[in-house]
Backbone as CSV, one residue per row, in Angstrom:
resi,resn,N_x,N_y,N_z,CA_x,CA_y,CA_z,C_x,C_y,C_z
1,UNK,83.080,27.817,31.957,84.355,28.531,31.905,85.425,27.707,32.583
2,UNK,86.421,27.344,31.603,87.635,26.659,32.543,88.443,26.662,31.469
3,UNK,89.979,27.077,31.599,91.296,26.689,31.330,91.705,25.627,31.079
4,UNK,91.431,24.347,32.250,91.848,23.486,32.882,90.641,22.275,32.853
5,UNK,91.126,20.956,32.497,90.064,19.910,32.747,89.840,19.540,33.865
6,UNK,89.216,19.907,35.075,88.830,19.358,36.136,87.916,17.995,36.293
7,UNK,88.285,17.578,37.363,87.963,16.395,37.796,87.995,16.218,39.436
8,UNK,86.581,16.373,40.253,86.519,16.776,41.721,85.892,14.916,42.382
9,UNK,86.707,14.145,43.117,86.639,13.218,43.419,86.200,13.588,44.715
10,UNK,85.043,12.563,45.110,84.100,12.754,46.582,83.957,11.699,46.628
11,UNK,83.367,11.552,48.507,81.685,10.649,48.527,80.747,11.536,48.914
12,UNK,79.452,10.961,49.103,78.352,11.439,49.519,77.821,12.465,49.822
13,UNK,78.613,12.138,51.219,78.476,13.625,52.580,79.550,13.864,52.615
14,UNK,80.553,14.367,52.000,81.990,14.735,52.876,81.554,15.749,52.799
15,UNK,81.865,16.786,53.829,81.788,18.322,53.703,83.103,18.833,53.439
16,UNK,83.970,18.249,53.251,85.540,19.021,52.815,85.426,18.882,51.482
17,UNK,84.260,18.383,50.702,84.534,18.099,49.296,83.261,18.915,49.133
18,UNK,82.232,19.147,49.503,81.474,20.035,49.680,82.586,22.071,49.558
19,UNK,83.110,21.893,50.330,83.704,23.302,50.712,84.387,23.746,49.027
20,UNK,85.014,22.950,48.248,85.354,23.453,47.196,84.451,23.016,46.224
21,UNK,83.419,22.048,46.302,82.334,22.124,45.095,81.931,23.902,45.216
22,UNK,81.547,24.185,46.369,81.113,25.613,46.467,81.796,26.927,45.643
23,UNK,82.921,26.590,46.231,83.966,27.320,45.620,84.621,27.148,43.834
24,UNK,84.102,26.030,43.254,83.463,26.552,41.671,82.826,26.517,41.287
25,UNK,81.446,26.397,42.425,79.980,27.075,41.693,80.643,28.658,41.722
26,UNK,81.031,29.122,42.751,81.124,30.572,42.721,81.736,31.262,41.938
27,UNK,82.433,30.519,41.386,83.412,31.243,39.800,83.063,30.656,38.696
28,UNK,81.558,29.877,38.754,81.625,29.501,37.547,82.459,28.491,36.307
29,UNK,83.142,27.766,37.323,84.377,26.785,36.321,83.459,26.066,36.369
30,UNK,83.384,25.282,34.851,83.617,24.052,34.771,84.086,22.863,34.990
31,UNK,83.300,21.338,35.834,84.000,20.618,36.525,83.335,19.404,36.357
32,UNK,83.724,18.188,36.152,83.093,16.584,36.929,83.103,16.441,37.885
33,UNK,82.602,15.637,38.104,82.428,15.094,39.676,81.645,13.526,40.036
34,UNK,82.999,13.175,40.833,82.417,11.688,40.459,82.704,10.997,42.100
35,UNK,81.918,10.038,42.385,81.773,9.480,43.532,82.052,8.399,43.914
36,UNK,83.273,7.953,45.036,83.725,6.879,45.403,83.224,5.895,46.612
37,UNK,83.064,4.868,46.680,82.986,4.522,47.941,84.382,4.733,49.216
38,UNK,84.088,5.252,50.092,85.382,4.976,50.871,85.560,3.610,51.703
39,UNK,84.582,3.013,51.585,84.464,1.180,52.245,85.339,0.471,51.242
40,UNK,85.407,0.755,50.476,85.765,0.138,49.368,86.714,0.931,48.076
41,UNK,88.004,1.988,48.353,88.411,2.194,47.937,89.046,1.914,46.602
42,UNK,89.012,2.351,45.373,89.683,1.837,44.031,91.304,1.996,44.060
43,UNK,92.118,1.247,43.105,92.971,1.463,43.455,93.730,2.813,42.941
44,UNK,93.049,3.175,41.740,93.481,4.557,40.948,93.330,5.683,41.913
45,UNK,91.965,5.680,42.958,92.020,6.879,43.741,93.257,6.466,44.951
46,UNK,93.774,5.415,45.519,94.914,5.062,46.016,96.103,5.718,45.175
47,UNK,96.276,5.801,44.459,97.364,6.455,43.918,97.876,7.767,43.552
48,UNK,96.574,7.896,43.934,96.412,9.901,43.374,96.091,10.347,45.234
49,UNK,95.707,9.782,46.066,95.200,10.306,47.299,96.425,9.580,48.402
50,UNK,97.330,10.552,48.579,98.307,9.707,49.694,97.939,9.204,50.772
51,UNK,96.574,10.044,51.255,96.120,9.933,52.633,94.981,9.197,52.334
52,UNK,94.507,8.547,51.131,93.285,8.138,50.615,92.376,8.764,51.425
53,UNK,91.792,10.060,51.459,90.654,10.608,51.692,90.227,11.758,50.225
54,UNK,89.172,11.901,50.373,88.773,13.070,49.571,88.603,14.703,50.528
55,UNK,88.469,15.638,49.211,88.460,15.696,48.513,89.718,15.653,47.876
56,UNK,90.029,14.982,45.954,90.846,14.957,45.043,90.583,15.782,44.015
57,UNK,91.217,17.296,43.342,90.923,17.665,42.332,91.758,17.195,41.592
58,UNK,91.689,16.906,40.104,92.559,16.211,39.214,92.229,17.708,38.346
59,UNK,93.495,18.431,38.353,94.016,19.437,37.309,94.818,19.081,36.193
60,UNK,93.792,19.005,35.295,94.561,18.422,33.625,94.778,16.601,34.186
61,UNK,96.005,16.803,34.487,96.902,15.577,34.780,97.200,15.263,36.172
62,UNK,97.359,16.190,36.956,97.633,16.518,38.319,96.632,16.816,39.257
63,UNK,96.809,15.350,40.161,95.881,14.909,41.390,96.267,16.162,42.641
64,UNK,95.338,17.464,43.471,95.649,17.900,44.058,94.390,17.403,45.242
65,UNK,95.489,17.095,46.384,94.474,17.117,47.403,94.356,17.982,48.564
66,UNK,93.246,18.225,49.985,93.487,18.967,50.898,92.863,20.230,50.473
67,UNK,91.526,20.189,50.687,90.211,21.331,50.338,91.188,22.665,50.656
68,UNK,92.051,22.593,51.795,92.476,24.222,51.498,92.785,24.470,50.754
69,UNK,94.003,23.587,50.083,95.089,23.984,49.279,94.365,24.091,47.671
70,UNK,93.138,22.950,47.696,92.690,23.174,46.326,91.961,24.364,46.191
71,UNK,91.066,25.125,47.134,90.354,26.102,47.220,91.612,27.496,46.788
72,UNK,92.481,27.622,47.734,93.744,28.974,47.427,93.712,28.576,45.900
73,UNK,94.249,27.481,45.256,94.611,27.275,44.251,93.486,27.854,42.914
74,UNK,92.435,27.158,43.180,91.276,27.849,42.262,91.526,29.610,42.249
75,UNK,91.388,29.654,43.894,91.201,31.483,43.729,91.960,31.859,42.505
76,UNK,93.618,31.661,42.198,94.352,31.759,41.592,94.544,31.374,40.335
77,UNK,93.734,30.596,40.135,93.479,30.227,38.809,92.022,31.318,37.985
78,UNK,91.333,31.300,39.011,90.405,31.554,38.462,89.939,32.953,39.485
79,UNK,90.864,34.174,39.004,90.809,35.161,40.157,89.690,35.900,40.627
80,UNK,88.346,35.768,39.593,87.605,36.282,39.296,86.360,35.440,39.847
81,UNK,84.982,35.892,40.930,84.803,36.966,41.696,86.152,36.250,42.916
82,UNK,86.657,37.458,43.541,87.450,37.205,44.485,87.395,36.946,45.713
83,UNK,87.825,35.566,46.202,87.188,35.355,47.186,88.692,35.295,48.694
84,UNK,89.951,35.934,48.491,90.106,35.961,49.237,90.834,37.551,49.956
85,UNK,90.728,37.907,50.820,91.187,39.234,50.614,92.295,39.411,50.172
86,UNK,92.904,41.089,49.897,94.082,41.350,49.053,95.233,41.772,49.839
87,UNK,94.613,42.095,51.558,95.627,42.547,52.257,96.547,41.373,53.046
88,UNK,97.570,40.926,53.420,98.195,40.173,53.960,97.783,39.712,54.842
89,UNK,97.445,40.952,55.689,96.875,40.710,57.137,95.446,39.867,57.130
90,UNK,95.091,40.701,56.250,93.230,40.242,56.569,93.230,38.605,55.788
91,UNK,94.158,38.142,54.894,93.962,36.919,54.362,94.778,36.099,55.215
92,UNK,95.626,36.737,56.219,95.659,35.480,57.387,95.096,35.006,58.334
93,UNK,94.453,36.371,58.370,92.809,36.242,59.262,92.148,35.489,58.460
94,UNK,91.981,35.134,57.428,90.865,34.115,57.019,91.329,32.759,56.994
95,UNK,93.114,32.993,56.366,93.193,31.564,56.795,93.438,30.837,58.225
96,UNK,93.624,31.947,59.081,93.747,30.898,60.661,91.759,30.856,60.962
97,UNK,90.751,31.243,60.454,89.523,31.028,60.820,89.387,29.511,59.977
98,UNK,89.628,29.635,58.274,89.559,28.259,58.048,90.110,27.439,58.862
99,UNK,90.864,27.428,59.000,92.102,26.412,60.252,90.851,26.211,61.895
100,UNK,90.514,26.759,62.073,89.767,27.014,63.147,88.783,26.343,63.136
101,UNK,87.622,26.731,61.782,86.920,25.548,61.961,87.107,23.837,61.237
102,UNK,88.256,23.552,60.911,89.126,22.231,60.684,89.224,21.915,61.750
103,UNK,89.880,22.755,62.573,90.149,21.837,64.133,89.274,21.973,65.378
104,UNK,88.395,23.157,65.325,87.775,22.927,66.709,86.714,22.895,66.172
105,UNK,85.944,22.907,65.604,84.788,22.495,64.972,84.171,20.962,63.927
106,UNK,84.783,20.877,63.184,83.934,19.752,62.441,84.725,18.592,62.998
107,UNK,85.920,18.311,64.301,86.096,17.278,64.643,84.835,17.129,65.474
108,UNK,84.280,17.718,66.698,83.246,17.771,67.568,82.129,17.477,66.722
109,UNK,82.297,17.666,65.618,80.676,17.927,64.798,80.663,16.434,64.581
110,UNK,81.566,16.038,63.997,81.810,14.562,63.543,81.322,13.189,64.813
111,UNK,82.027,13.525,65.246,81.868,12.810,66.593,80.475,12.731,67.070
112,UNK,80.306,13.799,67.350,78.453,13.559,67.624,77.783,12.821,66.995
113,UNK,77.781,13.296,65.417,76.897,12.627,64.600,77.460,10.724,64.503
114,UNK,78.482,10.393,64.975,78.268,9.358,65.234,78.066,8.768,66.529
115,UNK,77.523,9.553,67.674,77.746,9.520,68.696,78.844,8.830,69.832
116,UNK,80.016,9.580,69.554,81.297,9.133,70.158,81.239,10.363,71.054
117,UNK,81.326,9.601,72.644,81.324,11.073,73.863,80.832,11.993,73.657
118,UNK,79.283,11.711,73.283,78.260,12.876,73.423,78.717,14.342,73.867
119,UNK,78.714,14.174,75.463,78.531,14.685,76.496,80.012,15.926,76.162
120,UNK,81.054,15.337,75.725,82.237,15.760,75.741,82.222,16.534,74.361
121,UNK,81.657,16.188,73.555,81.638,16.642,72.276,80.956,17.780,72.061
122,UNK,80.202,17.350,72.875,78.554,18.537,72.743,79.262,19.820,73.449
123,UNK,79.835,19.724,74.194,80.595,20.810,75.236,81.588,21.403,74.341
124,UNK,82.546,20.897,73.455,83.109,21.311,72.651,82.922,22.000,71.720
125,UNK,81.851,21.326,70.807,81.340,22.230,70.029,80.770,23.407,70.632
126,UNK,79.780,23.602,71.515,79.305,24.586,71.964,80.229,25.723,72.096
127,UNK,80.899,25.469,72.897,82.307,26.254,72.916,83.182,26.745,71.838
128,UNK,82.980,26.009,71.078,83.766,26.774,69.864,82.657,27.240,68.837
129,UNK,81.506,26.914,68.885,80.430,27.856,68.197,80.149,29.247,69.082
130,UNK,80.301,29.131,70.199,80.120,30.257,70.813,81.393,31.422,70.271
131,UNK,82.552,30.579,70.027,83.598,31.652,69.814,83.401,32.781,69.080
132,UNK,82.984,31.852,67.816,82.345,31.940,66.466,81.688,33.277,66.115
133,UNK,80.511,32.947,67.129,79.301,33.864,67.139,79.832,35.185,67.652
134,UNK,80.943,35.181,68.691,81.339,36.218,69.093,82.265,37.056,68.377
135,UNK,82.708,36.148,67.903,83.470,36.837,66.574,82.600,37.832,65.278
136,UNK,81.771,36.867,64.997,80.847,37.704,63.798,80.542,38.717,64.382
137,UNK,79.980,39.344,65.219,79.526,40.038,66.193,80.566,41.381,66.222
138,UNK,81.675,40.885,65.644,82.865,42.263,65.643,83.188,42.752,63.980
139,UNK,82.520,41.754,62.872,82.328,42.130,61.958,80.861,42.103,61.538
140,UNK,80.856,43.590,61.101,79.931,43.927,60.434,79.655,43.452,59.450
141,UNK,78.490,43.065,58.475,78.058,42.211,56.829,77.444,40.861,57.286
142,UNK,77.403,40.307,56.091,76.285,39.333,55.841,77.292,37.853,56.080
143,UNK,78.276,38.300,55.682,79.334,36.768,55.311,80.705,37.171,56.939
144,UNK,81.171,36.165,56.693,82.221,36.086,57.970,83.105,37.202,58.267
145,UNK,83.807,37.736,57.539,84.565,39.235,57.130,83.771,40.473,56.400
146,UNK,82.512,40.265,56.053,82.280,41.747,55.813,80.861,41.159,54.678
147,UNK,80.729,42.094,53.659,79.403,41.677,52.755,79.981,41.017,51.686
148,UNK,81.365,40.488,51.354,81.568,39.862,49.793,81.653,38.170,50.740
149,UNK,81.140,37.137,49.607,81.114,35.882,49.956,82.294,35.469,50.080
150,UNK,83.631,34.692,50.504,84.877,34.093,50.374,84.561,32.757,50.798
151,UNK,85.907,32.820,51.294,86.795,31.135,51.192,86.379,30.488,52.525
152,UNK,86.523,31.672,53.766,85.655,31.120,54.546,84.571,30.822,54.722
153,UNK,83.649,31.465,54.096,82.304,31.499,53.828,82.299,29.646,53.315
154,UNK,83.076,29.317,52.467,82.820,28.298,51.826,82.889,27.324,52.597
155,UNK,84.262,27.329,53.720,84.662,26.376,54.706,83.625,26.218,55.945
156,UNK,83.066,27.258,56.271,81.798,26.823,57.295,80.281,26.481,56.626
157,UNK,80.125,26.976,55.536,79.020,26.427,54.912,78.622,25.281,55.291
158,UNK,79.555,23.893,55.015,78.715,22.368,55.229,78.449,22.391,56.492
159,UNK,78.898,22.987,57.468,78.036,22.909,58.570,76.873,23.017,58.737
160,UNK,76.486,23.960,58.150,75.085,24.377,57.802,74.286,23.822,57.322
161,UNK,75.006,23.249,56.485,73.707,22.162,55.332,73.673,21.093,56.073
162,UNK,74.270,20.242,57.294,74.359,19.396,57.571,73.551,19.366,59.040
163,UNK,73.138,20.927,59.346,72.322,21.355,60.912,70.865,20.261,61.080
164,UNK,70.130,20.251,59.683,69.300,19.684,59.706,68.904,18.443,60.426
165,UNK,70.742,17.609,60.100,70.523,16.055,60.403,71.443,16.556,61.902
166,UNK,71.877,17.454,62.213,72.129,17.996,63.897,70.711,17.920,64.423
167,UNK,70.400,18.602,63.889,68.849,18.701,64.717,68.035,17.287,64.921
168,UNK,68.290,16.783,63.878,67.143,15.541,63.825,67.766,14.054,64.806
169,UNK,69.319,14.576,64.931,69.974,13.984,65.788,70.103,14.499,67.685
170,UNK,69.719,14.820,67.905,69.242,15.774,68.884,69.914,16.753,69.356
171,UNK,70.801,17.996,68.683,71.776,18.443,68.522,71.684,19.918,67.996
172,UNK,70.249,20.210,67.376,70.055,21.729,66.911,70.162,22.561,68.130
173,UNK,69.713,22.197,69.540,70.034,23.153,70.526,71.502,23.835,70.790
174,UNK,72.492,23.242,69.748,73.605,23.882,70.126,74.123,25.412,70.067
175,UNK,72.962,25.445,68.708,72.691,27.242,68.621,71.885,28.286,69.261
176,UNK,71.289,28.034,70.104,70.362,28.471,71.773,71.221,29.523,71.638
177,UNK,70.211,30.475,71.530,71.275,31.561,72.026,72.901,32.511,71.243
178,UNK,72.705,31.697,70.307,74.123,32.785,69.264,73.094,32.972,68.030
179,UNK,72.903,34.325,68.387,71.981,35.209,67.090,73.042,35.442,65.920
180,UNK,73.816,35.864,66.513,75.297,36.281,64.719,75.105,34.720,64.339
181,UNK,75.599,33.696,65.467,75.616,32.922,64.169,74.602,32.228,63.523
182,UNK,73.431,32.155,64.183,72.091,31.525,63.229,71.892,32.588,62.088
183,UNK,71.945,33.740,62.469,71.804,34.476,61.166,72.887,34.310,60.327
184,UNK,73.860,34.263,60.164,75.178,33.420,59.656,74.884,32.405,58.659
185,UNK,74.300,31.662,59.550,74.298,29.836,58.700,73.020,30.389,57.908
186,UNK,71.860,31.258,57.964,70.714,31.120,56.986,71.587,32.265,55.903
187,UNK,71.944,33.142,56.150,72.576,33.776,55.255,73.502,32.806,53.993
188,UNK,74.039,32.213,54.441,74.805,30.979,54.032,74.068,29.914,53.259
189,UNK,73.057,29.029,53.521,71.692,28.360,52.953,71.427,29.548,52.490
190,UNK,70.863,30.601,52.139,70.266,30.827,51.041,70.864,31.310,49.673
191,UNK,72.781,31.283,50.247,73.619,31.131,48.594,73.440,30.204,47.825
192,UNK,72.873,30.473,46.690,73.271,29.634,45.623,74.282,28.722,45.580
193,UNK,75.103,28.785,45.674,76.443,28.284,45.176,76.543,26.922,46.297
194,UNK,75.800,27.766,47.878,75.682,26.528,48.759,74.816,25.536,48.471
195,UNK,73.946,25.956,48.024,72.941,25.019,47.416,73.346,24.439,46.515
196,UNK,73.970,24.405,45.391,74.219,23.944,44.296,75.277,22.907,44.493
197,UNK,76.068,23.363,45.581,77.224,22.294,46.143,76.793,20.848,46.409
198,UNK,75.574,21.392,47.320,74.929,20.220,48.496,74.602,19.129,47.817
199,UNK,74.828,17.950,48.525,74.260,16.441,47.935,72.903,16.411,47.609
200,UNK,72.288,16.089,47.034,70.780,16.362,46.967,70.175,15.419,48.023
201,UNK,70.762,14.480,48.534,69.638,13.412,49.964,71.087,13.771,50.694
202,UNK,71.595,14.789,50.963,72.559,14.997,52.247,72.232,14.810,53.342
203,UNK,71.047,15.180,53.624,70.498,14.714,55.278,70.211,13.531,55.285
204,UNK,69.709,12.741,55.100,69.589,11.722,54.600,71.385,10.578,54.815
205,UNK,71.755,11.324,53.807,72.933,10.454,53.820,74.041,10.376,55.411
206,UNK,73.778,11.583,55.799,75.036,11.850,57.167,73.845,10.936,57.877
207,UNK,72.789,10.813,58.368,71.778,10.496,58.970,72.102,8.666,58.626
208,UNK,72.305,8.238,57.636,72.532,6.682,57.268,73.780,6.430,57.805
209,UNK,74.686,7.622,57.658,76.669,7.470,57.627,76.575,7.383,59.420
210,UNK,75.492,8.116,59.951,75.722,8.083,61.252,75.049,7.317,62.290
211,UNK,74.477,6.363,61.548,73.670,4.463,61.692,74.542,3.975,61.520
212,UNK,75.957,3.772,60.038,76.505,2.906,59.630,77.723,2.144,61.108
């Protein structure tokens, strides 16, 4: 199902390109998807990517980048199942949580896995997973806001898929202790749509990206 010729530009492991693969397994669009080196940038994705990072959706003709903006955009295209709420309020609550884990989360996450200031990082994250957990904890359901899957749902997902190579990096202890959110992240792994997103050697790959 699609309107529109899509075209979803990645590498490997990005989890920001991850967050909207998710987000049209879940509606069902139709999409490519094709894989760049970022060592070695082309010059066509230079021209379409101002910031040369991924993720790039190419709509028809038109290069959109910045996983939020392409994710709102799908909703809207493709309104159907709905993934962001309808009330004002409650969809700014989702978008300052996306925002939330952009900034206090997958920078700390990042860092670790290449081990830049362990010690400092590890403290960070903890701290803002703890927030997290305390938060779910005030909503009731299976997903971040209640029992329907959304947008946030989509934006913390790669965390999840990526716990494995946390753990294997010595780093799964960061969830000691926050029950909302381990039940969270398996709730999360066992969507479809998360699965279907995921790189197939993703652990693997963050695990090489975080040797390189």
């Amino acid at each position: 199902m699609s309107d529109h010729d899509l075209h979803l530009i990645s590498f490997e492991s990005c989890p920001y390109v991850e967050r909207s693969r998710i987000v049209l397994e879940e509606k069902g669009v139709d999409y490519d998807l094709s894989f760049i080196d970022l060592d070695d940038k082309p010059e066509w994705f230079l021209e379409i990517s101002p910031r040369g990072k991924v993720p790039v959706l190419e709509v028809d003709d038109t290069p959109i980048f910045e996983s939020s903006v392409i994710n709102e955009m799908l909703e809207e295209l493709y309104p159907e199942p709905a993934m962001f709420p309808q009330d004002p309020v409650s969809r700014a609550e989702a978008r300052a949580w996306i925002v939330y884990n952009s900034d206090v989360l997958m920078g700390p996450a990042y860092l670790l896995m290449i081990d830049k200031n362990a010690d400092e990082n590890r403290e960070s994250l903890r701290s803002g997973l703890e927030r997290v957990d305390q938060e779910l904890g005030e909503h009731p359901g299976r997903y971040f806001l209640g029992d329907d899957f959304g947008l946030v749902d989509a934006v913390y997902a790669p965390l999840f898929t990526r716990w494995e190579a946390m753990t294997k990096l010595g780093h799964g202890d960061l969830l000691d202790g926050l029950d909302e959110l381990r039940d969270y992240g398996h709730a999360l792994l066992e969507r479809p749509s998360v699965q279907a997103a995921r790189y197939d050697d993703l652990t693997e790959a963050v695990l090489a990206y975080s040797e390189g």
